[in-house]
C-alpha beads as a LAMMPS data file, in Angstrom:
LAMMPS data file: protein, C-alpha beads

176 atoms
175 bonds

1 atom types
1 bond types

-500.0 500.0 xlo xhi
-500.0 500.0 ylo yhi
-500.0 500.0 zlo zhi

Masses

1 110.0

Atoms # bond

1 1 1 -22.674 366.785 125.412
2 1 1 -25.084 368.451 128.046
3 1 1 -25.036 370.222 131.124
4 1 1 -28.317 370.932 133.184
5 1 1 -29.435 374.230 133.029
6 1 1 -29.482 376.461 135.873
7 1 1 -32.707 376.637 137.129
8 1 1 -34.641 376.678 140.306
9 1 1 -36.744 374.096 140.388
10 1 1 -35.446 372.748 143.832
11 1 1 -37.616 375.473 145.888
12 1 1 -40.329 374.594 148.000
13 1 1 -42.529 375.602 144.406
14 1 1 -42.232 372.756 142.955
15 1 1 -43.520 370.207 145.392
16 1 1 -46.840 371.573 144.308
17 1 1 -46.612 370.008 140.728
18 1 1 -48.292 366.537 140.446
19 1 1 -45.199 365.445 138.192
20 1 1 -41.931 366.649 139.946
21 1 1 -39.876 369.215 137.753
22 1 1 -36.334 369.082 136.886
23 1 1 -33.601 370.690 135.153
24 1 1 -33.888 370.968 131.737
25 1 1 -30.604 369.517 129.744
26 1 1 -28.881 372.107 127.480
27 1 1 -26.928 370.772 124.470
28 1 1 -24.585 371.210 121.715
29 1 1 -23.979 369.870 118.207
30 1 1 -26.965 367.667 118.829
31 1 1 -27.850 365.062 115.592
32 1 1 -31.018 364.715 114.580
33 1 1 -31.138 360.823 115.389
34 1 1 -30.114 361.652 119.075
35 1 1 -32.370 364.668 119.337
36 1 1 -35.395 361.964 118.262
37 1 1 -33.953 359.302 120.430
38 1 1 -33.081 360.987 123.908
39 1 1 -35.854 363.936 123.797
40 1 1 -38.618 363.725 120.736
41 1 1 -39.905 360.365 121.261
42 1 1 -39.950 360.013 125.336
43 1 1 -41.590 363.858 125.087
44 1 1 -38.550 365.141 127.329
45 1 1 -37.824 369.013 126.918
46 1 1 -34.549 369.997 125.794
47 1 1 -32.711 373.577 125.204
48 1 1 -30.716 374.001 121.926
49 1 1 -27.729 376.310 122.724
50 1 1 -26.231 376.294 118.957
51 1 1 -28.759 376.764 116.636
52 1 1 -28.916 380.583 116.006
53 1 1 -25.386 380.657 116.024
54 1 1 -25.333 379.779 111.964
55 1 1 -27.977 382.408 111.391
56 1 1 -27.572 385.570 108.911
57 1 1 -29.762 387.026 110.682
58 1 1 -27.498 387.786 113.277
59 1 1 -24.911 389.402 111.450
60 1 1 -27.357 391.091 108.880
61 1 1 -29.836 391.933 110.985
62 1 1 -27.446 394.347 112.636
63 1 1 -27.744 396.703 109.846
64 1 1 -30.906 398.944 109.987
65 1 1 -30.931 399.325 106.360
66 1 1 -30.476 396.212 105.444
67 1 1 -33.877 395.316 107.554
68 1 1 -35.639 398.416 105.552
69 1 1 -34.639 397.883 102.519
70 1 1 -35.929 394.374 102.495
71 1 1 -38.922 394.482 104.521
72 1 1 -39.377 398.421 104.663
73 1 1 -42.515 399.153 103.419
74 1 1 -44.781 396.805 105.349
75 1 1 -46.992 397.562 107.584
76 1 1 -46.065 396.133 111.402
77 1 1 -48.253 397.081 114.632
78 1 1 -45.872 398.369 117.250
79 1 1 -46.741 398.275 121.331
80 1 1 -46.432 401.827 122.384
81 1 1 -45.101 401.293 125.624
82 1 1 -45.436 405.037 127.230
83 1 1 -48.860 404.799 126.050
84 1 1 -49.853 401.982 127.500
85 1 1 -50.681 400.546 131.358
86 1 1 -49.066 397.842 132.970
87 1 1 -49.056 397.841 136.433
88 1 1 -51.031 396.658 139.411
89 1 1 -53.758 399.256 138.467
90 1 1 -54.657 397.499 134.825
91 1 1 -53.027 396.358 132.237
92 1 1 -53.901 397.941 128.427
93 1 1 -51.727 397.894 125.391
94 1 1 -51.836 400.172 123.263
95 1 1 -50.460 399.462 119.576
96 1 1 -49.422 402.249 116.511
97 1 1 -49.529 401.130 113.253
98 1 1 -46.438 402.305 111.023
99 1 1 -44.425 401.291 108.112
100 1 1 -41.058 398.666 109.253
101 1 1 -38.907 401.377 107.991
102 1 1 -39.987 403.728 110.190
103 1 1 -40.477 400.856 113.099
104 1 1 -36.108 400.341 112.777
105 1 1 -35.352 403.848 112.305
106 1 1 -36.958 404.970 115.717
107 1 1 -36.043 402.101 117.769
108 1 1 -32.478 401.975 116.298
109 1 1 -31.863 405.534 116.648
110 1 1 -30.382 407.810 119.567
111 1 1 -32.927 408.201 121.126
112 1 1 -34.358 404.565 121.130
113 1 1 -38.494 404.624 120.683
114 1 1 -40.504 403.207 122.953
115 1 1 -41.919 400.812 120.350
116 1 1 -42.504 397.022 120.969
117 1 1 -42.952 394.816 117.703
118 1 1 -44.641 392.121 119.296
119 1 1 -45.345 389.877 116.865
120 1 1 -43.747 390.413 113.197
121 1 1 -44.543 387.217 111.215
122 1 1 -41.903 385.664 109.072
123 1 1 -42.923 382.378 108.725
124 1 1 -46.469 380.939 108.391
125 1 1 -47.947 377.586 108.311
126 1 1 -48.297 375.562 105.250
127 1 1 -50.538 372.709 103.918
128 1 1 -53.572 371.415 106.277
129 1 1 -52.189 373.588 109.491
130 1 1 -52.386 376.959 107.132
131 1 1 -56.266 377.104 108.109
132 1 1 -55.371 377.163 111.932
133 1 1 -53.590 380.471 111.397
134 1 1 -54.629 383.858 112.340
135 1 1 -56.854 385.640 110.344
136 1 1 -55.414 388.719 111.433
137 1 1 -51.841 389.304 110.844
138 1 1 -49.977 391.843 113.271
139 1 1 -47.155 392.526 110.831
140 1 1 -45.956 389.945 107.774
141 1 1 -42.087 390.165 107.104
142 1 1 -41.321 387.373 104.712
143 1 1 -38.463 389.157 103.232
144 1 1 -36.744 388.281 106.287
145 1 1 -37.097 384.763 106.155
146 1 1 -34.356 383.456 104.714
147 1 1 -32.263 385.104 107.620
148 1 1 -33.161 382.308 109.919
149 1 1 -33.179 378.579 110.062
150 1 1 -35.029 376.019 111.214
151 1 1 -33.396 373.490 113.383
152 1 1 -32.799 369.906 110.839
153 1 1 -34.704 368.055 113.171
154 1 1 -37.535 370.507 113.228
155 1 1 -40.772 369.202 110.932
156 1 1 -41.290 372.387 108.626
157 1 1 -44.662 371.136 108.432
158 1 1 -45.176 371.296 112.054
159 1 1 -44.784 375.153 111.903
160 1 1 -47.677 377.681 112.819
161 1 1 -46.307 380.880 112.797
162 1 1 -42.149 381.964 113.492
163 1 1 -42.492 385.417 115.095
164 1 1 -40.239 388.262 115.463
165 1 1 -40.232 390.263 118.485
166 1 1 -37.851 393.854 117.591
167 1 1 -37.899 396.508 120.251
168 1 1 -35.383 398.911 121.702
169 1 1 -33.907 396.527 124.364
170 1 1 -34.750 396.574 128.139
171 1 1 -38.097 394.805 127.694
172 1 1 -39.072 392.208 130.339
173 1 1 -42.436 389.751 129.574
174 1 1 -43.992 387.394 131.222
175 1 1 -43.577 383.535 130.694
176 1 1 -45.829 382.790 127.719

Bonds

1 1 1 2
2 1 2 3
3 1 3 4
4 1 4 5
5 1 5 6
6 1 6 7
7 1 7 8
8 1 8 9
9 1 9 10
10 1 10 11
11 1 11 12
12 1 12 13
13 1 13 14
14 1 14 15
15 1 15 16
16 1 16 17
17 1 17 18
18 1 18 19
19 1 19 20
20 1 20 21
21 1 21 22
22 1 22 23
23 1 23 24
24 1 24 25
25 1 25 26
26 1 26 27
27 1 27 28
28 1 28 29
29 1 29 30
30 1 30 31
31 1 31 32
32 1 32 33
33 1 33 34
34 1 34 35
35 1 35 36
36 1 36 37
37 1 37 38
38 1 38 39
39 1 39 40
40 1 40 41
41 1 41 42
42 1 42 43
43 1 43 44
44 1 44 45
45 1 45 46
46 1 46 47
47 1 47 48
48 1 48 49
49 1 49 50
50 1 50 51
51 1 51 52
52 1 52 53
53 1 53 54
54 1 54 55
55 1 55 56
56 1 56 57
57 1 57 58
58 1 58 59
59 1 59 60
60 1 60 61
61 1 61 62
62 1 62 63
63 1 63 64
64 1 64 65
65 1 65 66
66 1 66 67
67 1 67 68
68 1 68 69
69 1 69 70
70 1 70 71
71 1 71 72
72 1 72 73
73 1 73 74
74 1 74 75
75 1 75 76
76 1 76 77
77 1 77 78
78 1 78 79
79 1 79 80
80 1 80 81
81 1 81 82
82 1 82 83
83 1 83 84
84 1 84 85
85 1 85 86
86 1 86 87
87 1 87 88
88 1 88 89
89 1 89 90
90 1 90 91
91 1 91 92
92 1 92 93
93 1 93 94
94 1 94 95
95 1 95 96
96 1 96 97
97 1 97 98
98 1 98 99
99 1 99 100
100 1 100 101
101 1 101 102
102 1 102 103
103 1 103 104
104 1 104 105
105 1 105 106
106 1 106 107
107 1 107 108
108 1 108 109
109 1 109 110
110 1 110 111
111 1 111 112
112 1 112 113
113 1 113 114
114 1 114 115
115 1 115 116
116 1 116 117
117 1 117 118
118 1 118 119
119 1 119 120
120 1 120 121
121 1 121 122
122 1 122 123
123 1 123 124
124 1 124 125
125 1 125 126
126 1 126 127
127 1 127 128
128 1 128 129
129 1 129 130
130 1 130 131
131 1 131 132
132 1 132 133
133 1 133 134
134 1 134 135
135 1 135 136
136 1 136 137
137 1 137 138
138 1 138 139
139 1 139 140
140 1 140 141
141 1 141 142
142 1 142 143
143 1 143 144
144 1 144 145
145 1 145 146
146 1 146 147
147 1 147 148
148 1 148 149
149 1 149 150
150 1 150 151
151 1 151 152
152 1 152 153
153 1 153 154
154 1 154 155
155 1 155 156
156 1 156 157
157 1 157 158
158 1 158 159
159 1 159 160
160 1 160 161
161 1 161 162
162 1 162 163
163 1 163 164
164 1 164 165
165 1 165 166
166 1 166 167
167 1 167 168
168 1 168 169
169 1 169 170
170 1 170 171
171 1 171 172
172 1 172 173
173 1 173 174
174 1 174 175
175 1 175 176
């Protein structure tokens, strides 16, 4: 049912931790009983390898229009990444503000955009957690929402924000 994932967590690195790491188990056609049985209630981490798999979002999503004619006209803020400075001199981002339809049509195109979305919003929190939400919003996409699905043994109510993160491929980010 699982495998370890590859990691390296056997270097000298992590004799520094006060709790020792490990590999983190990667699994399959896990049920929700097992998930809150093995991982949930001892607090142990675990890494879902099926459950984008069932997702329209990955066949739809392929299709610029299809992402502009839903969510077209809303407003996202884009990293410029040309514009900005990350290096060992400074770090500054610097972010354009455009319509989604014109975010997918420059990052999809030939000649692929610089342009970052970093955070497009498609879900937000609900009931007590909604006042523990950003007052600011960097870009709201609800159409796109029913494209992807939370895990069964995910608590809906649990849920702060689902981001998505759209650029022209090639990015690298730190761990965060």
């Amino acid at each position: 049912m699982s495998e370890p994932h590859a990691t390296d967590f056997n270097t000298d690195f992590s004799a520094r931790f006060d709790t020792p790491l490990r590999p983190v188990d990667v699994v399959r056609g896990l049920d929700v009983e097992t998930f809150q049985e093995r991982y949930a209630r001892p607090g142990i981490p675990v890494i879902f390898d099926d459950q984008v798999s069932a997702w329209p979002a990955l066949k739809r999503w392929a299709d610029s229009p299809y992402l502009t004619d839903l969510a077209g006209d809303r407003t996202v803020f884009a990293r410029d990444l040309e514009a900005g400075q990350i290096n060992g001199k400074g770090y500054r981002e610097v972010y354009r503000s455009l319509p989604f339809s014109a975010f997918v049509e420059r990052v999809t195109g030939p000649e692929k955009a610089p342009l970052y979305l970093t955070q497009g919003v498609l879900l937000r929190a609900g009931g007590a957690l909604r006042g523990l939400e950003r007052r600011s919003c960097p870009g709201w996409l609800p159409e796109l929402a029913n494209d992807v699905k939370l895990p069964p043994f995910f608590n809906r109510r649990n849920l702060l924000e689902a981001n998505l993160w759209m650029g022209p491929g090639g990015q690298t980010s730190a761990l965060h």
